[in-house]
C-alpha positions in Angstrom: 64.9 -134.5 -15.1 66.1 -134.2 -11.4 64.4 -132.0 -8.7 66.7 -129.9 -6.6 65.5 -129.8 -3.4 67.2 -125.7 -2.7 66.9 -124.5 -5.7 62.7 -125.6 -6.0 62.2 -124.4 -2.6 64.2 -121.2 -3.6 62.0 -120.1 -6.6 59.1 -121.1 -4.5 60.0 -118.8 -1.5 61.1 -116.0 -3.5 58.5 -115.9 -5.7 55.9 -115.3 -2.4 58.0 -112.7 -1.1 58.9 -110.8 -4.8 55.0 -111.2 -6.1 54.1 -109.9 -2.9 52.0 -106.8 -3.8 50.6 -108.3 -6.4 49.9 -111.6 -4.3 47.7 -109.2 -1.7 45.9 -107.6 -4.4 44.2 -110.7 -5.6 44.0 -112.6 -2.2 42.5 -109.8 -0.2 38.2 -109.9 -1.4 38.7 -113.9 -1.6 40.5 -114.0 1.9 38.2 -111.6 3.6 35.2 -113.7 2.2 36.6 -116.6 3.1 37.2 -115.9 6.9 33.4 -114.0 6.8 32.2 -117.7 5.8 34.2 -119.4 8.0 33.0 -116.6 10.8 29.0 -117.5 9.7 29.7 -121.4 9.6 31.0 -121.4 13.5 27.9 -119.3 14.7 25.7 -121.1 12.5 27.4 -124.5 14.4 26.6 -123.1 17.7 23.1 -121.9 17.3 21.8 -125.4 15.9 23.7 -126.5 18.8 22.1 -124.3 21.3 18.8 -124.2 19.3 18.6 -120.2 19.1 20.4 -117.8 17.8 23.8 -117.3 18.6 25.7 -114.0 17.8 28.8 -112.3 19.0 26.4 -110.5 22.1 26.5 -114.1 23.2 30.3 -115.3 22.4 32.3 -112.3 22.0 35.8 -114.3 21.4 36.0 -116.4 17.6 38.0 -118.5 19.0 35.9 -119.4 22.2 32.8 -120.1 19.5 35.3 -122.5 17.2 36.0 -123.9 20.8 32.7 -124.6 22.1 31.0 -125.6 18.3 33.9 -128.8 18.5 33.0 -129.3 22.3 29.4 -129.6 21.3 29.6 -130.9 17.8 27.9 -134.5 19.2 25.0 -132.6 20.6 24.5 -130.6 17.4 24.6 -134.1 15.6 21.6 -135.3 17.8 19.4 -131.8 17.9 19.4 -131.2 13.9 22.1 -133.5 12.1 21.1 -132.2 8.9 21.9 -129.1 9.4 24.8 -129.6 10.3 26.1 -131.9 7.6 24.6 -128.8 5.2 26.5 -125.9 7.2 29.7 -128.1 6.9 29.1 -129.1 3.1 28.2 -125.5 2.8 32.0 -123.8 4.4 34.2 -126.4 2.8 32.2 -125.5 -0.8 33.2 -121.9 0.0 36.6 -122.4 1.3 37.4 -124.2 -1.5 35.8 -122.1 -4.4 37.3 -118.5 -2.4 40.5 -120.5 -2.5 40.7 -121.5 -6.2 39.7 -118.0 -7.6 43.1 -116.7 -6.4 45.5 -119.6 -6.8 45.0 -120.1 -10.2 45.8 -117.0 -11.8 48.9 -116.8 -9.0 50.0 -120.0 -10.5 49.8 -119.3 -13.8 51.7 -116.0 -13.1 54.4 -118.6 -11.4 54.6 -121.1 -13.9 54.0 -119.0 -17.4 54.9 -115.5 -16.4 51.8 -114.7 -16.9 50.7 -111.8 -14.7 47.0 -111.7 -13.2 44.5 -109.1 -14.5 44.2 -105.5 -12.9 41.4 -104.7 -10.8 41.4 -104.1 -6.8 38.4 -106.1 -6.4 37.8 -109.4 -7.9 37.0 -113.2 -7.1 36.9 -114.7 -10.3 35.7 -118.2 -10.6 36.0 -119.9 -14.6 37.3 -122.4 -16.3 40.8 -122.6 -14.3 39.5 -122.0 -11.2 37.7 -125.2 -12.2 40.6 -126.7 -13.2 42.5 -126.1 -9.8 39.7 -127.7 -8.1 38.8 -130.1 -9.6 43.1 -131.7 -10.2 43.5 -130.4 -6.5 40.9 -133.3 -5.2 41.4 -135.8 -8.4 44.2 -137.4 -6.7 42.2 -138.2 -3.3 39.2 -138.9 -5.5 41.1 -141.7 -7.6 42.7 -143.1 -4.9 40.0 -143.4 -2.6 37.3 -144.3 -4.9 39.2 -146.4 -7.5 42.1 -148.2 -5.5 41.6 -147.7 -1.5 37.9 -147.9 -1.9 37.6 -152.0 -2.6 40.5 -152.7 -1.1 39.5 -150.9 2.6 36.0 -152.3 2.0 37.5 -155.7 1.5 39.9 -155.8 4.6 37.3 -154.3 6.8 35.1 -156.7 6.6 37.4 -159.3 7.1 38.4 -158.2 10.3 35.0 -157.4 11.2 33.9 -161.1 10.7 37.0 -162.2 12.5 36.2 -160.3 15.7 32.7 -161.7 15.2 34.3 -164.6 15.4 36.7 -164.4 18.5 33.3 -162.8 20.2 31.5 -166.0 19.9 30.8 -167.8 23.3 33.2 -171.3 23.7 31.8 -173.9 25.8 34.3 -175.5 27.7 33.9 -178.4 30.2 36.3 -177.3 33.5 35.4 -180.8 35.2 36.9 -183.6 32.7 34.6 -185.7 35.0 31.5 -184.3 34.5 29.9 -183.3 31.0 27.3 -181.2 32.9 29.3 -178.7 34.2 29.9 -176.2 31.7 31.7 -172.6 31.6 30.7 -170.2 29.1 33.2 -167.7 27.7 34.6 -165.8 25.1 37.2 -166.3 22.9 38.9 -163.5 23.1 38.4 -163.8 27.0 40.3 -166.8 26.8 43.0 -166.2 24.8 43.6 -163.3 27.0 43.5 -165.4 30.3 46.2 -167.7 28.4 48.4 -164.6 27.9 47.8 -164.4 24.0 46.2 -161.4 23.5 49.0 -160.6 21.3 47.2 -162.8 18.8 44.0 -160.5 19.3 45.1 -157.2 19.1 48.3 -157.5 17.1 49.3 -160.6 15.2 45.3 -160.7 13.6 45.8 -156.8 12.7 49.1 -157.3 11.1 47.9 -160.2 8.9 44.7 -158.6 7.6 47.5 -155.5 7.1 49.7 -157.8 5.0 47.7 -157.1 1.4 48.2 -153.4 2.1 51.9 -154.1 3.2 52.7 -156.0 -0.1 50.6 -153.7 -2.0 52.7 -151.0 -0.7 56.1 -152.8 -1.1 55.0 -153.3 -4.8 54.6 -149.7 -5.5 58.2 -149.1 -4.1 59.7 -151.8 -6.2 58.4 -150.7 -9.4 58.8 -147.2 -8.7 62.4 -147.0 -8.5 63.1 -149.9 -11.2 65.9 -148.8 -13.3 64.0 -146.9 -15.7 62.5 -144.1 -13.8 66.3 -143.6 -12.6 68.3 -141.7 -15.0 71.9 -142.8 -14.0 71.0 -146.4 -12.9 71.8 -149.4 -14.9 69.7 -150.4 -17.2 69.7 -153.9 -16.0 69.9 -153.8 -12.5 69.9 -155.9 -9.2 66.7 -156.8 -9.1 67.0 -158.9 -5.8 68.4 -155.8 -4.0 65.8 -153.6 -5.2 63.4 -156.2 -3.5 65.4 -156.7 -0.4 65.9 -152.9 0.0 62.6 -151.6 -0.9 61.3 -154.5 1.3 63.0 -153.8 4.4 62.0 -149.6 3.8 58.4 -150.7 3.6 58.3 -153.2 6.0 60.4 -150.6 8.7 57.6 -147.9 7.9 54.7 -149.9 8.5 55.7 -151.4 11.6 57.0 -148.1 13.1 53.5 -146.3 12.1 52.1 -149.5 13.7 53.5 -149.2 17.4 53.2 -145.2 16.8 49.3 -145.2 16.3 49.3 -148.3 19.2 51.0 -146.2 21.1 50.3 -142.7 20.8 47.4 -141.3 18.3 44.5 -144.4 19.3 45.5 -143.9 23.3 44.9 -140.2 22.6 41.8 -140.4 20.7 40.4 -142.7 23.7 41.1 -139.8 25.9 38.9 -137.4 23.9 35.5 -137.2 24.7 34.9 -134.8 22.3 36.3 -136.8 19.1 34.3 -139.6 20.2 31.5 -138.1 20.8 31.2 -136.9 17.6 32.1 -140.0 16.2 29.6 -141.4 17.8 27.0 -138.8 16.9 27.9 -138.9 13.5 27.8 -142.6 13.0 24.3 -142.2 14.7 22.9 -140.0 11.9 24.5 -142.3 9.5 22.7 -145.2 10.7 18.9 -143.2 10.6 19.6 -142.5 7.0 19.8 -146.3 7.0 23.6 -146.5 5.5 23.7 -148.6 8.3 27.4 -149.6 7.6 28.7 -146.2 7.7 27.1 -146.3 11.2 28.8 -149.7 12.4 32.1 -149.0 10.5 32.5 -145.5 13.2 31.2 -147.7 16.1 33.6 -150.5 15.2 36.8 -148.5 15.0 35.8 -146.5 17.8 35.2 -149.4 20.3 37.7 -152.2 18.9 40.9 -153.4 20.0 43.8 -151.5 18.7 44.8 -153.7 15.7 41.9 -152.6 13.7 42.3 -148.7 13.8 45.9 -149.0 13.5 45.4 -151.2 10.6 43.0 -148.5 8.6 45.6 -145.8 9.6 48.6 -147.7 8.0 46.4 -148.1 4.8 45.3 -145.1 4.4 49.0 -143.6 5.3 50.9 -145.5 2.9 49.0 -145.8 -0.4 47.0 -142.9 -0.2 49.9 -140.9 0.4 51.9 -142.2 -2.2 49.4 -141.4 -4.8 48.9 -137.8 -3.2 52.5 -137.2 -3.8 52.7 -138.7 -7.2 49.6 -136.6 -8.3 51.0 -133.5 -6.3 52.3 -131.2 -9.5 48.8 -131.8 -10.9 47.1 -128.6 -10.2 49.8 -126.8 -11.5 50.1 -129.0 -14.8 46.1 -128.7 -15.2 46.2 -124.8 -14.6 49.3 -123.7 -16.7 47.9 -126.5 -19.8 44.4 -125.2 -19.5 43.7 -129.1 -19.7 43.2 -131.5 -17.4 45.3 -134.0 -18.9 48.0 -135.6 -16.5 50.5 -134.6 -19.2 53.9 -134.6 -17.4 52.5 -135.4 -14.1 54.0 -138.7 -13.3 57.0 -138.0 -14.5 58.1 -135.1 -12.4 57.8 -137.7 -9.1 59.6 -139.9 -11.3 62.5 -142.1 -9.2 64.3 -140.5 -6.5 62.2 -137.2 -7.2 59.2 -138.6 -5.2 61.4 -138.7 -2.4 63.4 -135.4 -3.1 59.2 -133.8 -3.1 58.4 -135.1 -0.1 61.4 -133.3 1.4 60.8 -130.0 -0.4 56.8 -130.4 0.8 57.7 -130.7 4.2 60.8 -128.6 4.5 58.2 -126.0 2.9 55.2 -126.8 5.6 57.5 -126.8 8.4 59.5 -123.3 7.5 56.1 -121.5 7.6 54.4 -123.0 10.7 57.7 -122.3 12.3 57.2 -118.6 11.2 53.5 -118.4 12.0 53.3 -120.0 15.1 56.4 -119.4 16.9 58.4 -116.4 15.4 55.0 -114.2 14.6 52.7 -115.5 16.7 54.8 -117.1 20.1 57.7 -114.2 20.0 56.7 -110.9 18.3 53.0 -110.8 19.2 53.4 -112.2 22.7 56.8 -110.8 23.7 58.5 -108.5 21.3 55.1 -106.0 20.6 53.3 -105.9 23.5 56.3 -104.5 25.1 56.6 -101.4 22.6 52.6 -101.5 22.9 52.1 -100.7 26.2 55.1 -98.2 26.3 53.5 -96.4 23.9 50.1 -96.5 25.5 51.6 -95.6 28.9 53.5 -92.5 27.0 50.3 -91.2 25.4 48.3 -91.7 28.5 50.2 -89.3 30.2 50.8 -87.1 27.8 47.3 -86.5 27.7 47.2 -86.1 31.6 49.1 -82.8 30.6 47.0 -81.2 28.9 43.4 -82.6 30.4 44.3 -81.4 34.4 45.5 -85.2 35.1 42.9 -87.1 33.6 43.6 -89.3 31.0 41.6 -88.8 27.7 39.0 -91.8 27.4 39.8 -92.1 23.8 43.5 -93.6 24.4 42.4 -97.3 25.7 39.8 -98.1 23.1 42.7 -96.7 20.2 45.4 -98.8 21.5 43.5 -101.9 21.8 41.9 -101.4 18.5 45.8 -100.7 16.9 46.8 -104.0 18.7 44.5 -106.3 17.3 44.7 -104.6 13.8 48.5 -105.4 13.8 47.9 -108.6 14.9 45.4 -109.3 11.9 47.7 -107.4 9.7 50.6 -109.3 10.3 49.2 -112.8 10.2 47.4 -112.0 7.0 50.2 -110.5 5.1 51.7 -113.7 6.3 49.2 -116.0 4.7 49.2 -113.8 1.6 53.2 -115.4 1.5 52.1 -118.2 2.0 50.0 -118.8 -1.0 52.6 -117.2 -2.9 54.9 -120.1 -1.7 52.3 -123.1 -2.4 51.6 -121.1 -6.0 55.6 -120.4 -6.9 55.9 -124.2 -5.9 52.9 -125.0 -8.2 54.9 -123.3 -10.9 58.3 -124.6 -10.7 56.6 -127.9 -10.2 54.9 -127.2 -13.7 58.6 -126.3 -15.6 60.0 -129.2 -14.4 57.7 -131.5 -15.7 58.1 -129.1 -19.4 61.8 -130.2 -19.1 61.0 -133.8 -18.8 58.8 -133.2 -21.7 
């Protein structure tokens, strides 16, 4: 069985834009409720923030509330941390249950033909909806609990007690002459007044990354062994596979490496919002005495750079492997009514793993594209506005005819009221495509896997 890249994002696409109507009818009550919890969650954010009450008297603009609760978030964490962990818990519980009532019946109707049940109203939660959920986190679940868990734990406290050790004071004796006169100093210090700090901030990192590295290299070895490659020889080169899959591993790591070094951590310093919140959270984490929750936040927060960017590149490379080998699952779970792996595995089998990752992102990237620049960037912010205001301008004067110049006061409030509809309108018909896309993908996904059967 071999994916093809245009014809799985094909079926995917047209499936949103064909099962359209049908797509709207059973995403509109979970979507509404959805964005009404997401609405409550934000306001609920800012008044344990600001200790009252806070409504859209006091923050007319969504936005500006979602703006100021992530300003603020730290100073929530210190008023009422409870609270906020509960109103958090609480959206993401919603988000994801809202979510699930409508994608599994779309992707049973993608993958089986199997069309969902009438009605104009409904939110259904049952046994698939359970299903969806539950395979949707499995993979994240398994990886982090079962393989990245140990591992992380294991490397993290290596480093930890390496730092520990580099932070020791050294006792050095400037004078060879005299035993008496003593300097006291760090070790890091010192390797950093010799030059090294190399050795401190990237050679230390990249060996305590070297399990992960190997670990990760492994995974590419055996996963494209001759077997899980239909026209490869049955034999094959196994020195070349190791050379080749060696070099691609080794050339990712390093170049997420200098990336996060570079780029994400120096940006992450600059925000004093993210590590505020950091720092808040690790806080509350340390009162309910998980004390090393608390001192994991403040180590990565105020360490050298090795030792985020050796978290990142773990969590990057095996996680995501895993994610994408366990991707099909919700639709394999949903269609089967079982949550059996059943032909999981094997639709990532190979080159396929590869050929998914390209349909995934091709996929992500063709409707943020759409969203945020074509709908959002050009139509709503160039293209409408113009006709908008035309119009309003046209009607204004038109009623100036007929009301002895005066312009009706009814024309402003319409016209702003139309504007805002269409640009709700538009941006959710747009999402209602876009969960026909994930669910037509969740489909074909599921197929495949019955051919490899």
């Amino acid at each position: 069985m071999e994916l093809r890249i245009f014809s799985v994002m094909g079926e995917a696409l047209h499936f949103g834009g064909r099962r359209l109507e049908t797509i709207a009818r059973v995403a509109w009550l979970p979507l509404a409720l959805s964005m009404i919890a997401a609405m409550a969650a934000v306001f609920g954010l800012l008044s344990v923030i600001a200790g009252k009450l806070i409504t859209f008297s006091d923050v007319p603009s969504f936005v500006g509330a979602q703006r100021l609760a992530v300003q603020n978030m730290a100073t929530g964490f210190k008023n009422d941390p409870g609270a906020i962990w509960m109103l958090l818990a609480a959206s993401f519980a919603a988000q994801t249950l809202l979510t699930a009532s409508f994608m599994a019946p779309l992707i049973r109707y993608a993958g089986l033909g199997e069309k969902p049940a009438p009605g104009f109203i409904r939110a259904p939660f049952g046994p698939d909806q359970v299903r969806y959920v539950v395979s949707s986190i499995f993979g994240l679940f398994f990886v982090g609990v079962l393989v990245f868990g140990p591992l992380a734990a294991a490397s993290f406290y290596t480093l930890k007690y390496v730092a520990e050790a580099l932070a020791q004071t050294l006792a050095s004796f400037p004078d060879p002459n005299s035993l008496h006169t003593i300097e006291v100093s760090k070790a890091s210090d010192t390797i950093a007044a010799a030059g090294r700090s190399w050795i401190y901030n990237r050679a230390i990192p990249l060996s305590g990354a070297a399990p992960v590295a190997l670990l990760f290299w492994g995974l590419l070895f055996f996963h494209f062994a001759p077997h899980n490659r239909p026209r490869a020889h049955p034999v094959g080169k196994v020195i070349l596979r190791a050379l080749t899959t060696f070099i691609v591993a080794a050339g990712m790591m390093l170049a997420a490496y200098y990336l996060f070094a570079e780029v994400v951590l120096n940006e992450f310093r600059s925000n004093a919002t993210f590590l505020g919140v950091l720092s808040a959270a690790g806080a509350q984490f340390t009162s309910f005495d998980l004390s090393g929750l608390g001192e994991a936040i403040d180590f990565l927060v105020g360490s050298p750079e090795g030792r985020l960017i050796f978290f990142g590149l773990s969590a990057f490379f095996v996680v995501n492997y895993f994610s994408l080998r366990l991707f099909p699952y919700p639709g394999v779970a949903v269609c089967h009514k079982s949550l059996a792996l059943g032909n999981t595995l094997a639709i990532t089998r190979g080159w396929n793993i590869l050929k998914l990752w390209v349909i995934v992102s091709l996929l992500t990237a063709f409707l943020l594209v759409i969203q945020v620049l074509v709908l959002n960037q050009l139509l709503l912010s160039l293209v409408l506005p113009k006709i908008v205001v035309l119009l309003y301008n046209a009607t204004e004067v038109s009623t100036k005819l007929v009301n002895s110049g005066e312009a009706a006061e009814w024309v402003r409030p319409f016209f702003i009221w139309v504007w805002n509809l269409t640009k709700i309108s538009i941006n959710i018909v747009w999402s209602f495509f876009s969960f026909g896309v994930a669910a037509g993908l969740y489909g074909r996904l599921y197929r495949e896997g019955e051919k490899a059967r």
